[in-house]
C-alpha positions as CSV (number, residue, x, y, z in Angstrom):
1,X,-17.8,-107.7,-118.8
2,X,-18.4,-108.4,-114.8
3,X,-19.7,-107.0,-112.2
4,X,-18.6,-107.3,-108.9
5,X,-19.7,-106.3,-105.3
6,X,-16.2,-104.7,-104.4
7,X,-16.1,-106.6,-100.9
8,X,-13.1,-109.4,-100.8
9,X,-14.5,-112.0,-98.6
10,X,-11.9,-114.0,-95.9
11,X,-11.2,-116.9,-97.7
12,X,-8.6,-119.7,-99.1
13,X,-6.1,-118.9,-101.3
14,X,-7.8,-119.8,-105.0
15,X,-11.1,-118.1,-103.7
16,X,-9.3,-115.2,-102.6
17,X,-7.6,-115.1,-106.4
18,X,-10.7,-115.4,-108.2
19,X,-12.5,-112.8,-106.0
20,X,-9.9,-110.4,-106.4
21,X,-9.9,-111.0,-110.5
22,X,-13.5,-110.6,-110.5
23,X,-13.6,-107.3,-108.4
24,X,-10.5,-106.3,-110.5
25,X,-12.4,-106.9,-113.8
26,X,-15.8,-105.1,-113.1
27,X,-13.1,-102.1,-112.3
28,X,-11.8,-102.4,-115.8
29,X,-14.9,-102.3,-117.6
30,X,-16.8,-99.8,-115.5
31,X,-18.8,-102.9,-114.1
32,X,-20.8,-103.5,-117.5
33,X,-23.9,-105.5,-117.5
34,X,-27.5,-105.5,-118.9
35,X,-28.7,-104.7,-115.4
36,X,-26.8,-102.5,-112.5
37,X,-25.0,-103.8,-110.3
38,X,-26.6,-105.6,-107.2
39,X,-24.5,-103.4,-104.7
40,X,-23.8,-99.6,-105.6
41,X,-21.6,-97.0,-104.4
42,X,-21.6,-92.9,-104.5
43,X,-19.8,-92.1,-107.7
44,X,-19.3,-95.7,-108.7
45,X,-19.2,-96.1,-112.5
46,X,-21.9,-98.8,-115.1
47,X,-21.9,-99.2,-118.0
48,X,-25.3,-100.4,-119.5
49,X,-24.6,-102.5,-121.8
50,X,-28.7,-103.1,-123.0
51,X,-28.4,-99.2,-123.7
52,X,-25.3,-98.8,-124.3
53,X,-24.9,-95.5,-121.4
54,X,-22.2,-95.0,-119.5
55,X,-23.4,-93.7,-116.3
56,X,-22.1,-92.5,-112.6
57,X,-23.7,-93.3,-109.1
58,X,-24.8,-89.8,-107.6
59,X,-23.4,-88.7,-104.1
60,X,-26.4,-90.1,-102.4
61,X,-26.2,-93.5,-104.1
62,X,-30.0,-93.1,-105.1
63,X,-29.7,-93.4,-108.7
64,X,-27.4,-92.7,-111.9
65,X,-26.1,-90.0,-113.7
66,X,-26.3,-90.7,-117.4
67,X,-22.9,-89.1,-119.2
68,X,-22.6,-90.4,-122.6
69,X,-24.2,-93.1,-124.7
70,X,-21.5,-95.3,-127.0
71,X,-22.4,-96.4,-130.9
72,X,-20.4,-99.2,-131.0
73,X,-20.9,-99.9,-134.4
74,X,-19.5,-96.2,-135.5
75,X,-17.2,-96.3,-132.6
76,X,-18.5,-93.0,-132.2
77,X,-19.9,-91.8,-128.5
78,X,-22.4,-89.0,-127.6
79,X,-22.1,-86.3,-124.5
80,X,-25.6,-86.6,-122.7
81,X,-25.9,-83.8,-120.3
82,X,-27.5,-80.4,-120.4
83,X,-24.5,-78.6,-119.6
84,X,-21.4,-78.3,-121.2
85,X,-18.9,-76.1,-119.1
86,X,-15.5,-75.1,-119.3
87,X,-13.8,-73.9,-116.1
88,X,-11.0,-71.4,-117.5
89,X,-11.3,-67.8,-119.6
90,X,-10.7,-70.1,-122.9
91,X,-14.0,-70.8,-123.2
92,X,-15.6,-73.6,-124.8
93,X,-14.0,-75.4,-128.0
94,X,-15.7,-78.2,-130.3
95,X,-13.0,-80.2,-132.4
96,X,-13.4,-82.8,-135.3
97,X,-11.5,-86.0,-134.5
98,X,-8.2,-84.1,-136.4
99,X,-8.2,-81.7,-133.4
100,X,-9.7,-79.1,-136.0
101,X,-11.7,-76.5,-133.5
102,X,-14.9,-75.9,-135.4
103,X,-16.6,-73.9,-133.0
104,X,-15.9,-71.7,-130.3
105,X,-18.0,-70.5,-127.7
106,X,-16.0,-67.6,-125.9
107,X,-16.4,-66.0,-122.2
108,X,-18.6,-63.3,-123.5
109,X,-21.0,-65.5,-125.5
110,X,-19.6,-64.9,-128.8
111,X,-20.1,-68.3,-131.2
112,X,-17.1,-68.5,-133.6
113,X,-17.7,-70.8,-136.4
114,X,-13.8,-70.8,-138.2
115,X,-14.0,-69.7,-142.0
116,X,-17.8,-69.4,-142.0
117,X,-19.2,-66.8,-140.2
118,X,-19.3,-65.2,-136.2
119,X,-22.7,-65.5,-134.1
120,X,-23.0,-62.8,-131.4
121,X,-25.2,-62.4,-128.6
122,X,-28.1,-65.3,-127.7
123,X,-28.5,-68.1,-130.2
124,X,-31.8,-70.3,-129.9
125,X,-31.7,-72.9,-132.7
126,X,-30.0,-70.8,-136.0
127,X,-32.3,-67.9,-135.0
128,X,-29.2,-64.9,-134.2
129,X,-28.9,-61.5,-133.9
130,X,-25.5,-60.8,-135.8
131,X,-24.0,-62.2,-138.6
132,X,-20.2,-60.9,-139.1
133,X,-17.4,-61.6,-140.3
134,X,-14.3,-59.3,-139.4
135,X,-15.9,-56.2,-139.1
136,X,-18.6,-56.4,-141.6
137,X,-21.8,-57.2,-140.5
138,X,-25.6,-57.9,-140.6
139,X,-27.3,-57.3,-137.3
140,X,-31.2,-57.1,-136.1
141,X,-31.5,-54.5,-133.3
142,X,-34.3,-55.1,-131.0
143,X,-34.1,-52.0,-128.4
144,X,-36.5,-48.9,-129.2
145,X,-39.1,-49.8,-132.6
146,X,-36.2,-52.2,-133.9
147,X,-34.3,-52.4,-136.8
148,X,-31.7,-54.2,-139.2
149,X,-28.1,-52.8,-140.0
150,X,-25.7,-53.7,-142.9
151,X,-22.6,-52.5,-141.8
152,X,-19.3,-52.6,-143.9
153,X,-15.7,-51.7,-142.5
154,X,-16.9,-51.3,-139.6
155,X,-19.4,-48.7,-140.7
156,X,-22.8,-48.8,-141.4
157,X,-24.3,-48.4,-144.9
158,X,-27.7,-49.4,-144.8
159,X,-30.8,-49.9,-142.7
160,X,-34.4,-51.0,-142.9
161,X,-36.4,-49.5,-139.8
162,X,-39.2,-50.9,-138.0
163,X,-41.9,-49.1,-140.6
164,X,-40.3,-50.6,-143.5
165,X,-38.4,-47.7,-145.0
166,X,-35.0,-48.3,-146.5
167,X,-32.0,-45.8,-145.8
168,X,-28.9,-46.5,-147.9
169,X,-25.9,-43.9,-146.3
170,X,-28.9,-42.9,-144.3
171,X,-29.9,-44.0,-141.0
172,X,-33.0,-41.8,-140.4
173,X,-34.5,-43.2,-143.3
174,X,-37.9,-41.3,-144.4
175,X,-39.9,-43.1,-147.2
176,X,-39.4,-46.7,-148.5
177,X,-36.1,-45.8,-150.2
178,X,-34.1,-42.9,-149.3
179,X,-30.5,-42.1,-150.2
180,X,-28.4,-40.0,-148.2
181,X,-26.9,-36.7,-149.1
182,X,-23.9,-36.6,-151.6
183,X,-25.1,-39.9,-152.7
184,X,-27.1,-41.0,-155.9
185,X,-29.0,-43.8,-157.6
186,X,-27.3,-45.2,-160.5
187,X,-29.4,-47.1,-163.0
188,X,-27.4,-49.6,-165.4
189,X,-28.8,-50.0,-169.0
190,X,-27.5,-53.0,-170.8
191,X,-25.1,-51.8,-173.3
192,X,-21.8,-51.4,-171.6
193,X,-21.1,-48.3,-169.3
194,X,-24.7,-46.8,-170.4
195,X,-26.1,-45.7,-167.0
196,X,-28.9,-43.1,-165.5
197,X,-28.1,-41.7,-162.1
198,X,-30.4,-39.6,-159.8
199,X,-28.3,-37.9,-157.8
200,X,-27.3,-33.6,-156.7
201,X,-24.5,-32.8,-158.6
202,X,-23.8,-32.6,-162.3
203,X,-21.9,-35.1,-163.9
204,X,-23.7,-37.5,-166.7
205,X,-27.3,-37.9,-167.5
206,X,-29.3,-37.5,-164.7
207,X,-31.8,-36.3,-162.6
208,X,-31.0,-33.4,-160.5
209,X,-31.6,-30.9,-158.0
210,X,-29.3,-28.0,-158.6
211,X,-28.3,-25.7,-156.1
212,X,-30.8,-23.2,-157.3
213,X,-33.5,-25.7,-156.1
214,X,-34.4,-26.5,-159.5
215,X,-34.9,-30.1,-160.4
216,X,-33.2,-30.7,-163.5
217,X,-33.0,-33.7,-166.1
218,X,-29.6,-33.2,-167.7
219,X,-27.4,-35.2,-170.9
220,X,-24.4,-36.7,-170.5
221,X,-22.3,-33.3,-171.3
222,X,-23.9,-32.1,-167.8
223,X,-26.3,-29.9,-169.9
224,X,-30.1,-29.2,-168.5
225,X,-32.3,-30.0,-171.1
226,X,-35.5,-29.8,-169.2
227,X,-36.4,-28.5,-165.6
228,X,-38.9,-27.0,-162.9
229,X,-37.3,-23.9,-161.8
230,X,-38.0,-22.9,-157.9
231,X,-41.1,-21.0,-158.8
232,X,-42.4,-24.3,-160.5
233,X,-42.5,-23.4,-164.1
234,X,-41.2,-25.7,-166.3
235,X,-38.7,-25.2,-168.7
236,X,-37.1,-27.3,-171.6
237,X,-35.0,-26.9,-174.4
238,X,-36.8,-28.5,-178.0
239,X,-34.5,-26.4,-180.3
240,X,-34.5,-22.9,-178.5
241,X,-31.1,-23.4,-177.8
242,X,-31.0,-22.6,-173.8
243,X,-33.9,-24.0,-171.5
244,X,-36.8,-21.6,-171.5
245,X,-40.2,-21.4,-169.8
246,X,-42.8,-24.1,-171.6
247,X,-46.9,-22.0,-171.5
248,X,-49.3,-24.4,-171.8
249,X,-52.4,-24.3,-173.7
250,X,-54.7,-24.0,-170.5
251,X,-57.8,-24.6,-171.9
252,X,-59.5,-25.5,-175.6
253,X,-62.0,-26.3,-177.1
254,X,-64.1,-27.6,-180.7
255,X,-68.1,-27.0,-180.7
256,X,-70.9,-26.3,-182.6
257,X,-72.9,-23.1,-182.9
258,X,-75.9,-23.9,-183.9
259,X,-79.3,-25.3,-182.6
260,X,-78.5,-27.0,-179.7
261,X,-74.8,-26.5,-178.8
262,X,-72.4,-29.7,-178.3
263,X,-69.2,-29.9,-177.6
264,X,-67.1,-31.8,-179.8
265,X,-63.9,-32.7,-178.2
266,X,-62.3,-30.2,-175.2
267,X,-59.4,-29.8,-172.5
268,X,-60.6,-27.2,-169.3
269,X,-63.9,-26.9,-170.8
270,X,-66.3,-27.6,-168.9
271,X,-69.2,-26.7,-170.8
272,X,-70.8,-23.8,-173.1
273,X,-73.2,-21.7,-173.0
274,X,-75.8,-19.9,-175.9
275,X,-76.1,-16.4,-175.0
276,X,-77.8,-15.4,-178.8
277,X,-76.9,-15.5,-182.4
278,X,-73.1,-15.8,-182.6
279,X,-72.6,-15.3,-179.2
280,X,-70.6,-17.9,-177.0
281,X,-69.2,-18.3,-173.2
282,X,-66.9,-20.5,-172.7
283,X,-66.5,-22.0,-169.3
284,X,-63.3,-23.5,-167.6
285,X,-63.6,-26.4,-165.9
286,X,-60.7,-25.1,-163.4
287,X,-60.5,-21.5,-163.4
288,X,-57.4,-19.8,-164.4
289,X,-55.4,-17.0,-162.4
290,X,-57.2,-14.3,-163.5
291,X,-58.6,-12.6,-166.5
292,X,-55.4,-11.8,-168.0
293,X,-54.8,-14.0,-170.2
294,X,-54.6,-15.1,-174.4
295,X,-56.9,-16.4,-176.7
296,X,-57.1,-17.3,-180.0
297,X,-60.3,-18.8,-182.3
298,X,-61.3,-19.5,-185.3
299,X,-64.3,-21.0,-187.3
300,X,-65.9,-22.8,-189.9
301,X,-68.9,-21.6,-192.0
302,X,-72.2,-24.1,-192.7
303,X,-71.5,-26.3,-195.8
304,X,-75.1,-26.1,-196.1
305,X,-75.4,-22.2,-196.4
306,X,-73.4,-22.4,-200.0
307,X,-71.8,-19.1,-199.0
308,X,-68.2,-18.1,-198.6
309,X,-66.1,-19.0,-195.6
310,X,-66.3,-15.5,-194.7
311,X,-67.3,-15.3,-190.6
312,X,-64.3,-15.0,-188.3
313,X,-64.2,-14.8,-184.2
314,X,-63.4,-11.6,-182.4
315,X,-63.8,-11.1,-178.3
316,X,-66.0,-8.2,-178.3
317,X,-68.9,-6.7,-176.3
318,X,-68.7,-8.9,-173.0
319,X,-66.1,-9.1,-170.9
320,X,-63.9,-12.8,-169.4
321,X,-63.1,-13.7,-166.7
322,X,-61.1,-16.2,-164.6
323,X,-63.3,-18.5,-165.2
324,X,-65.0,-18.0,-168.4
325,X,-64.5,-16.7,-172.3
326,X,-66.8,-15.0,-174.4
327,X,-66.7,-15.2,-177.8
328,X,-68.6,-13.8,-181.0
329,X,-68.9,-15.1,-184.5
330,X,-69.3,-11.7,-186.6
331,X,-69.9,-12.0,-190.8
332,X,-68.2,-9.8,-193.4
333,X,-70.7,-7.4,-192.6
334,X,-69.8,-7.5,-188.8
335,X,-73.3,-8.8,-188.2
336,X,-73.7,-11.8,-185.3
337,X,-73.9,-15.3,-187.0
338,X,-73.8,-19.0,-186.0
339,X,-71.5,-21.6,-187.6
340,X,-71.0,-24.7,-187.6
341,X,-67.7,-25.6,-185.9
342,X,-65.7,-22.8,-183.4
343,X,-62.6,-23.4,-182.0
344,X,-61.1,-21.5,-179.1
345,X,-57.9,-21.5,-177.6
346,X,-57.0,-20.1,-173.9
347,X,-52.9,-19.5,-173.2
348,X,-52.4,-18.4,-169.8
């Protein structure tokens, strides 16, 4: 290590030797020393051996440029600058000491990272906008309310928008999952090729709209075993052997009919009221249509009366309506008559 002030002083022949070696020396080893040298020049060269920095006079030889800093235990060094630049269209390369390139930085700001994965666009930190490789991708899309896009041969197959909302072959997606058209959800069970797909065709068991807007739940065989046709009926098939329309008892209900009336158990009732001896309206909690519709009752005689079970239900004298049926409890002897228990039925 030396440093030397460059300047060859006139002198005797040994002098003149020495001086040269020295100014040769500090040449040679970049004019290395704890301390800079005494005398400077623009673009002259140190290395600072207490830091171990190599470093470069600036064009105004008013201080240093630091360029790398040297572990010279590792023999390893470090670039120290805040710019690394290349000057032609091959952009900028990073090798392993094997001459390996491990990642590229092209013209166009693409980051190529060989056999792992390609960065596009800007990159602060490992925050990026695209993740690809060949022409499958993951990208986030910032312009308009943002999004995220899986694409897949170069095509994209599924997106979650700025509200949340999945689309899978959809990119307009509409609720929290939606499927594209001529596509279907296909749910695994356990046991081998046992499946369940939602989807609008027919072909296995499913869960279909047909083409007659019905939604459908179908078998295996393609056969509907259950549906709400257009008009929204439903319809199933429980040993009818086609599907047909399902009525539905619309309202019931199981009360007593004497002294104070109580309603034992009910479905659309919403209460009942005495209108004399044997004499009954029942009222729907939610009317129905209208009037039109079937009824059938039934009741029990008092186990205290020690009679026979001989009074029956019949609609007579007042008329129903969309909201209401009225009921009588007749004897043998068509005479009005409370009971214990009626039961009423409403079929719409």
């Amino acid at each position: 290590m030396s440093q030397h002030d460059f300047s060859i002083a006139n002198q005797g022949f040994p002098a003149f030797r020495s001086d040269l070696n020295d100014g040769l020396q500090a040449l040679a080893s970049n004019s290395a020393g704890s301390s800079e040298p005494t005398t400077t020049y623009a673009y002259q060269f140190w290395y600072d051996t207490a830091n171990d920095l190599l470093k470069m006079r600036n064009g105004d030889d008013d201080a240093w440029i630091t360029l790398a800093a040297f572990d010279q235990a590792t023999d390893e060094w470090e670039v120290r600058s805040a710019v690394i630049q290349a000057v032609d269209a091959g952009g900028v390369e990073i090798k392993t000491d094997d001459g390996t390139t491990r990642i590229d930085v092209a013209d166009d700001g693409t980051v190529t990272i060989p056999g792992n994965f390609v960065v596009q666009g800007t990159v602060t930190g490992i925050d990026t906008d695209k993740i690809s490789e060949g022409n499958s991708s993951v990208e986030v899309v910032d312009s308009g309310s943002g999004r995220i896009e899986f694409t897949t041969d170069g095509s994209e197959r599924m997106r979650v928008d700025s509200s949340g909302n999945v689309g899978v072959a959809q990119s307009n997606p509409l609720q929290k999952l939606h499927i594209g058209a001529g596509n279907r959800l296909r749910i695994d069970r356990p046991a081998g090729d046992r499946f369940v797909d939602i989807f609008n065709d027919n072909n296995g068991p499913q869960i279909r709209f047909s083409s007659g807007d019905n939604m459908e739940i179908g078998t295996h065989s393609g056969q509907p075993v259950a549906k709400f046709n257009d008009g929204g009926d439903f319809e199933f098939d429980s040993g009818y052997g086609s599907a047909a329309t399902a009525y539905g008892c619309r309202a019931w209900v199981n009360f007593d009919g004497t002294g104070g009336i109580s309603i034992r158990e009910s479905g659309n009732v919403s209460s009942i009221t005495d209108n004399g001896t044997g004499r009954y309206t029942v009222n729907f909690a939610t009317s129905l249509p209208d009037s039109n519709f079937s009824w059938g009752g039934n009741c029990k005689e008092n186990t205290t009366s020690g009679g026979r079970s001989d009074r029956f239900l019949v609609g007579v004298r007042d008329p129903s309506s969309s909201g209401s049926l009225k009921v009588t409890v007749l004897n043998a002897s068509f005479g009005e008559a409370d009971v214990e228990e009626v039961y009423a039925q409403v079929f719409r």
